[in-house]
SEROTI-726996 format. One record per residue (C-alpha): residue in one letter; z, y, x. Coordinates in steps of 0.1 Angstrom, whole numbers, padded with zeros to 4 digits, always signed. Each point is the difference from the previous one (the first is absolute). Example, Ala and Ser with C-alpha at 12.3 -4.5 7.8 and 13.67 -1.06 7.14 Angstrom:
<atoms>
A+0078-0045+0123;S-0007+0034+0014;
</atoms>
This chain:
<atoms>
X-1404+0130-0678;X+0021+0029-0016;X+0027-0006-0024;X+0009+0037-0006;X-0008+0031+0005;X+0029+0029+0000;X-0007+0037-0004;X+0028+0027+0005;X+0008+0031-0028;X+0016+0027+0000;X-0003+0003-0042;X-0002-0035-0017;X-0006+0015-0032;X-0033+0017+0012;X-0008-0030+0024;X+0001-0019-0032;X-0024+0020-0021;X-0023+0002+0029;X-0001-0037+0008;X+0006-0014-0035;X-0038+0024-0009;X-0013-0020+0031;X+0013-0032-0010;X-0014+0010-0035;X-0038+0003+0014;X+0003-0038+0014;X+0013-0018-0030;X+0036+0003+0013;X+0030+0009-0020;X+0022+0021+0005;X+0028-0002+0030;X+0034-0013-0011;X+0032+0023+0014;X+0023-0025+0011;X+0038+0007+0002;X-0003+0015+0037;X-0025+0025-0013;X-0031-0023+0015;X-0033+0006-0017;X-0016-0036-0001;X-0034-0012-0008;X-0013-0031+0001;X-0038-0005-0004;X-0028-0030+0009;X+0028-0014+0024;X+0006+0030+0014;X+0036+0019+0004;X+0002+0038+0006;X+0036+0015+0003;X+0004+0041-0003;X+0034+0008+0011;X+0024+0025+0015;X+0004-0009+0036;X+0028-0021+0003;X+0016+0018+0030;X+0003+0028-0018;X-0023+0025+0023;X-0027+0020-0022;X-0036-0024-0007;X-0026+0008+0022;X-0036-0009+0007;X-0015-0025+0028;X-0020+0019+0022;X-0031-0024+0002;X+0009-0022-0030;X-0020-0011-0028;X+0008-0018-0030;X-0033-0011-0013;X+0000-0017-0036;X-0031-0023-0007;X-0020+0012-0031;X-0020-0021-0026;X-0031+0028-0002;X-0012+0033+0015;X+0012+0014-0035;X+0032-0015+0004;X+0005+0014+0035;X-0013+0033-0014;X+0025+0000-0032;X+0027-0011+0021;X-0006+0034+0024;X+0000+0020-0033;X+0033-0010-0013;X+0015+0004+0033;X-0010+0030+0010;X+0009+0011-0044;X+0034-0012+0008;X+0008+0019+0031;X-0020-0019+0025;X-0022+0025+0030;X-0038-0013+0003;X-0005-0001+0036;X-0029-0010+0024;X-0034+0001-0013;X-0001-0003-0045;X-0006-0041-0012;X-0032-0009+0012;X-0018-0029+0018;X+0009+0004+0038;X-0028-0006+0030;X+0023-0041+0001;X-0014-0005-0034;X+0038+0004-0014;X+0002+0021-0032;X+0034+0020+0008;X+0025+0022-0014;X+0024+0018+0020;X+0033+0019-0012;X+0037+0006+0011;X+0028-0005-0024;X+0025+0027-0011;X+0021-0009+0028;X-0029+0001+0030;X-0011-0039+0000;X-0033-0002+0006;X-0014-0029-0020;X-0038-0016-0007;X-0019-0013-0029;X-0025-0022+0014;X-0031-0018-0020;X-0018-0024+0023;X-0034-0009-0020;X-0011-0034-0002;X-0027-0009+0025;X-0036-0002-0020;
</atoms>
């Protein structure tokens, strides 16, 4: 359904250490800087863009948005929290658990406020 996903910075340089040590935790590489200053990954047919907003105004957070990324394991999902939150990243909600839906989550907001998700859905026994 989604053919990218864009996320607003106010420092590209530490938007790019944070998201290239969450990459990192999925089996992604590290984002290319493209000659606009774009941070671009591409991963399992996926496309996420870090950029500074293009109308020049500072980056801000979406009040009510989440960007969830879909994890491999529970130990991904809690690896992936670890770098982020090691690379500037805020732990927010409730720590990486199994939630009362079943959904082993991981909550944290991104140096610039973004609030994204790490979410392991178990295969049904």
């Amino acid at each position: 359904m989604y053919s990218h996903l864009t996320i607003g910075s106010n420092d590209i340089p530490r938007s790019k250490a944070f998201y290239d040590a969450l990459m990192a935790t999925l089996g992604g590489k590290p984002g290319t800087v493209d000659q606009r200053g774009w941070v671009i990954y591409s991963h399992n047919g996926g496309l996420l863009i870090v950029l500074p907003p293009i109308d020049g105004k500072p980056a801000t957070h979406a009040n009510g948005g989440t960007i969830g990324f879909k994890m491999d394991s529970a130990e991904q999902t809690k690896a992936w929290h670890d770098a982020g939150v090691a690379n500037g990243g805020t732990s927010i909600e409730e720590p990486p658990g199994v939630r009362p839906s079943g959904l082993f989550l991981a909550y944290l907001r991104d140096p610039d406020g973004n609030k994204l998700c790490g979410l392991y859905r178990a295969p049904k026994a």
